[in-house]
N, C-alpha and C positions, 0 to 999 in steps of 0.2 A: 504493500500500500504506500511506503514512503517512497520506493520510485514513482511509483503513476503520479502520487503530488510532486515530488521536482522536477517531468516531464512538464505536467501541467504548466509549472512556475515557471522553467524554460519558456515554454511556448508563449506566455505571456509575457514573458520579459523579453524576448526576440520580437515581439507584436508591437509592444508598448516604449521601449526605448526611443526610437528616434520618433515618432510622434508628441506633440506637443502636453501629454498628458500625465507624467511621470511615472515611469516604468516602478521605481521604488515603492510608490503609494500604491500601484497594484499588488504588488507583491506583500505586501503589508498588509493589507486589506485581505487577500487571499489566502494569507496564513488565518483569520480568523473563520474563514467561510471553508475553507475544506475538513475532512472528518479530522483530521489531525487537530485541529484547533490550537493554533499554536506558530507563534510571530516568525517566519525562517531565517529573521534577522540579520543585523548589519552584513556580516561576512560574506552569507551566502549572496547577500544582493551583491555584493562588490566583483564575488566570484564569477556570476554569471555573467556579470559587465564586461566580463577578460572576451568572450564569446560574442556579444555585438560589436564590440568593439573592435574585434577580429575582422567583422563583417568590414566594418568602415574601412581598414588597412586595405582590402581586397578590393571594394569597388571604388575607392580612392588610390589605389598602387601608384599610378602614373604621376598624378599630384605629387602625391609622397615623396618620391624618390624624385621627384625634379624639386623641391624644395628641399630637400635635403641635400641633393647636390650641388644646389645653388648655394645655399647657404653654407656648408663647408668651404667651397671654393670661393668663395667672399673671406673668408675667416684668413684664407693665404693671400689674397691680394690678386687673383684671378677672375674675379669679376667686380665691378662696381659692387659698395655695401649697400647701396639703393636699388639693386635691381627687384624686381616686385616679387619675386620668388626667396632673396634671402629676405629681405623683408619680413615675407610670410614666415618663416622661420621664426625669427627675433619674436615675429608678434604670438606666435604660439608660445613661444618661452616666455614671453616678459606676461602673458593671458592666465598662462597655468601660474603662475606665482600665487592668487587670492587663494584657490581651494586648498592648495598645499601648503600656505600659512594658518586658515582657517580650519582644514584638517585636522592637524597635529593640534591646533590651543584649544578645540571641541571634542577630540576625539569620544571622551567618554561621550558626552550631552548626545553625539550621531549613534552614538551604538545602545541609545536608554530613552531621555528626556524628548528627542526628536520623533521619535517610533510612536508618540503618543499619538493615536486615530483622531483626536479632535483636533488635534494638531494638522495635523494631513489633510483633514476633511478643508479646513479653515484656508490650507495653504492651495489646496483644489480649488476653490471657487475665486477667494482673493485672484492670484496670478492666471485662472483661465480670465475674469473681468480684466485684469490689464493687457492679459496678449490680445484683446478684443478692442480693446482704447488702440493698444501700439498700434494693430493693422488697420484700424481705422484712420490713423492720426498721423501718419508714418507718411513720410514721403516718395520712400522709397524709388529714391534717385541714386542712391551710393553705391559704388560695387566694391568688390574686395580691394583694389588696387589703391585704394582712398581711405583704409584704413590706418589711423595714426595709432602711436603710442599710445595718449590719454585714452583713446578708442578701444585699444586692444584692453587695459584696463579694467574699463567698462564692462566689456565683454565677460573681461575673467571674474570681476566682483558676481556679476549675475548667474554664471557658472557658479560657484562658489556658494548660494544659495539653494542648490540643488544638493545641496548635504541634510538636506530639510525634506524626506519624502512630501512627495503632494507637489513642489514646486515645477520639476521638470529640468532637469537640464539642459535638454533640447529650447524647448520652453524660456527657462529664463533668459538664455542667450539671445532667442530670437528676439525676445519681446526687446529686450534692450538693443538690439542690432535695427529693428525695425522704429525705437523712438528716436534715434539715432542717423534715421532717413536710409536706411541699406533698403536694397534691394531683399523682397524675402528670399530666392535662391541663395544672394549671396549671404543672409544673415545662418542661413541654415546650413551653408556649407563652411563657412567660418566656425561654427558652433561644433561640427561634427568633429572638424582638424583639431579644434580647441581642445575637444574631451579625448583623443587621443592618451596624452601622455597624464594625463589624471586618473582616468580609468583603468589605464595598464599597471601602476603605479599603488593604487590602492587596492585594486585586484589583485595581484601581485604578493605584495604585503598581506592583505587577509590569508591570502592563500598559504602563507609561508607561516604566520600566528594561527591556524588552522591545524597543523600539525598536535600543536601542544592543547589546543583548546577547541577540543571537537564540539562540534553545534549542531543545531538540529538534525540537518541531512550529515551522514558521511562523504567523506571526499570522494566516493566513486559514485553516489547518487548527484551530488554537485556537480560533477565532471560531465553527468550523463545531459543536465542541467543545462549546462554549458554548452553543448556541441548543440544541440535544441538549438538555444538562442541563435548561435551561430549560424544554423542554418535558414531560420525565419527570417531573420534581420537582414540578410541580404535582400530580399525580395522585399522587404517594408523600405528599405533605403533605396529602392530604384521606384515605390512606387509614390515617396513622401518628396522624393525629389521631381518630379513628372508634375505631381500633384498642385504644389505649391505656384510653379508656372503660369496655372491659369484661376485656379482658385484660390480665395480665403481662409482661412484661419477660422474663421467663425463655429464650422462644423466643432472643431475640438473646443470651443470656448462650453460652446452648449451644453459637450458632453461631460467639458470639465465640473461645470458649476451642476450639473445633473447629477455627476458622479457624487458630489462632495456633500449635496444639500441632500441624496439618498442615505450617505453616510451619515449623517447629522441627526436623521431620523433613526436607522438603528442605533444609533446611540441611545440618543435621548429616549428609547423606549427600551434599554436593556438586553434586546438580541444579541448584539454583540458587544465584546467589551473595549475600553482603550488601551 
């Protein structure tokens, strides 16, 4: 039975990650609604991360590896430091800077305090009502190559708020990339590059404190977990990229505040707990 629930959580977290609706608060949410009854916590979420996040490296390769070798060969003096590819580089490093300060000085509060369902529910509705303001209000003139410093910043502070299930990482980036006047493609493919080395990185690390501090799933049902995601998420990233091209944001707003004001009522009436 506890494989069928972290097949389940896989498939929801390869469904839920790159869509604007946060992957974490499903998983949250879904540790209290399956027979298990029981939170599958920090870790395993970080875990399965390593697995969409996988997805991103594979339908982003090209990207990758040309900003990566731009940027390198910038660092020798072989190309301009302004070319728009090391650029993109810097701006990912100097973007992941917020989660990975605010990581580490939260650690406990993410793996306890934040897990709270009223919490989650609150941060569901709050940030689906502002990604609904941003794409409304958004100019969405800018593209990636018009990304500044104070910008990239930005970016990573709103990233960095997705240590808070309910918010979205996808999510908070867009929303900020789009008050911001980006383009939504371009805010959401900035966002994806962005959670790159955060998600590997805290992935990674749970994985490795896993070891000593086994948690709900075992590491071979996590694993199983993982590769799920993996293989969902590529098909949500080809179809969230298509998507956003011609439509709105509004769809996920609806469902976010749907989601969140449903939760608010099992609350409030004791079916489920925080």
């Amino acid at each position: 039975m506890q494989l069928i629930e972290a097949i389940i959580l896989g498939l929801v977290q390869g469904l839920t990650e790159f869509l604007p609706v946060s992957s974490s608060a499903h998983l949250r949410i879904l540790g209290e609604i399956l027979p298990g009854a029981q939170d599958p916590g920090a870790a395993f979420t970080a875990i399965t991360q390593i697995g969409t996040e996988a997805a991103v490296v594979v339908f982003f390769w090209r990207d990758i590896v040309r900003i990566i070798g731009h940027w390198c060969r910038s660092l020798v003096g072989r190309i301009p430091r302004n070319d728009p590819d090391a650029r993109m580089g810097w701006l990912i490093i100097i973007g992941t800077i917020p989660i990975v300060v605010l990581g580490l000085l939260f650690q406990d509060q993410i793996e306890t305090t934040f897990r709270s369902l009223w919490l989650v529910a609150g941060m569901l509705i709050f940030f689906g009502v502002l990604l609904g303001i941003a794409d409304q209000v958004g100019a969405k003139k800018r593209a990636l190559k018009d990304i500044t410093v104070p910008q990239g910043l930005i970016f990573g502070g709103a990233q960095a708020l997705a240590l808070i299930p309910g918010v979205s990482r996808s999510g908070g980036t867009i929303t900020a990339g789009l008050f911001m006047g980006f383009e939504r493609a371009a805010a959401a493919r900035y966002a994806f590059l962005l959670a790159i080395p955060a998600v590997f990185g805290s992935g990674f690390y749970q994985l490795f404190k896993s070891y000593d501090q086994p948690g709900v799933f075992t590491l071979g049902e996590t694993a199983v977990a993982t590769v799920v995601a993996f293989l969902v998420a590529l098909g949500v990233i080809a179809f969230f990229m298509s998507w956003i091209s011609k439509h709105s944001f509004m769809p996920f707003v609806i469902y976010r505040v749907a989601l969140g004001s449903l939760l608010l009522v099992l609350l409030s009436t004791g079916v489920i707990q925080a």
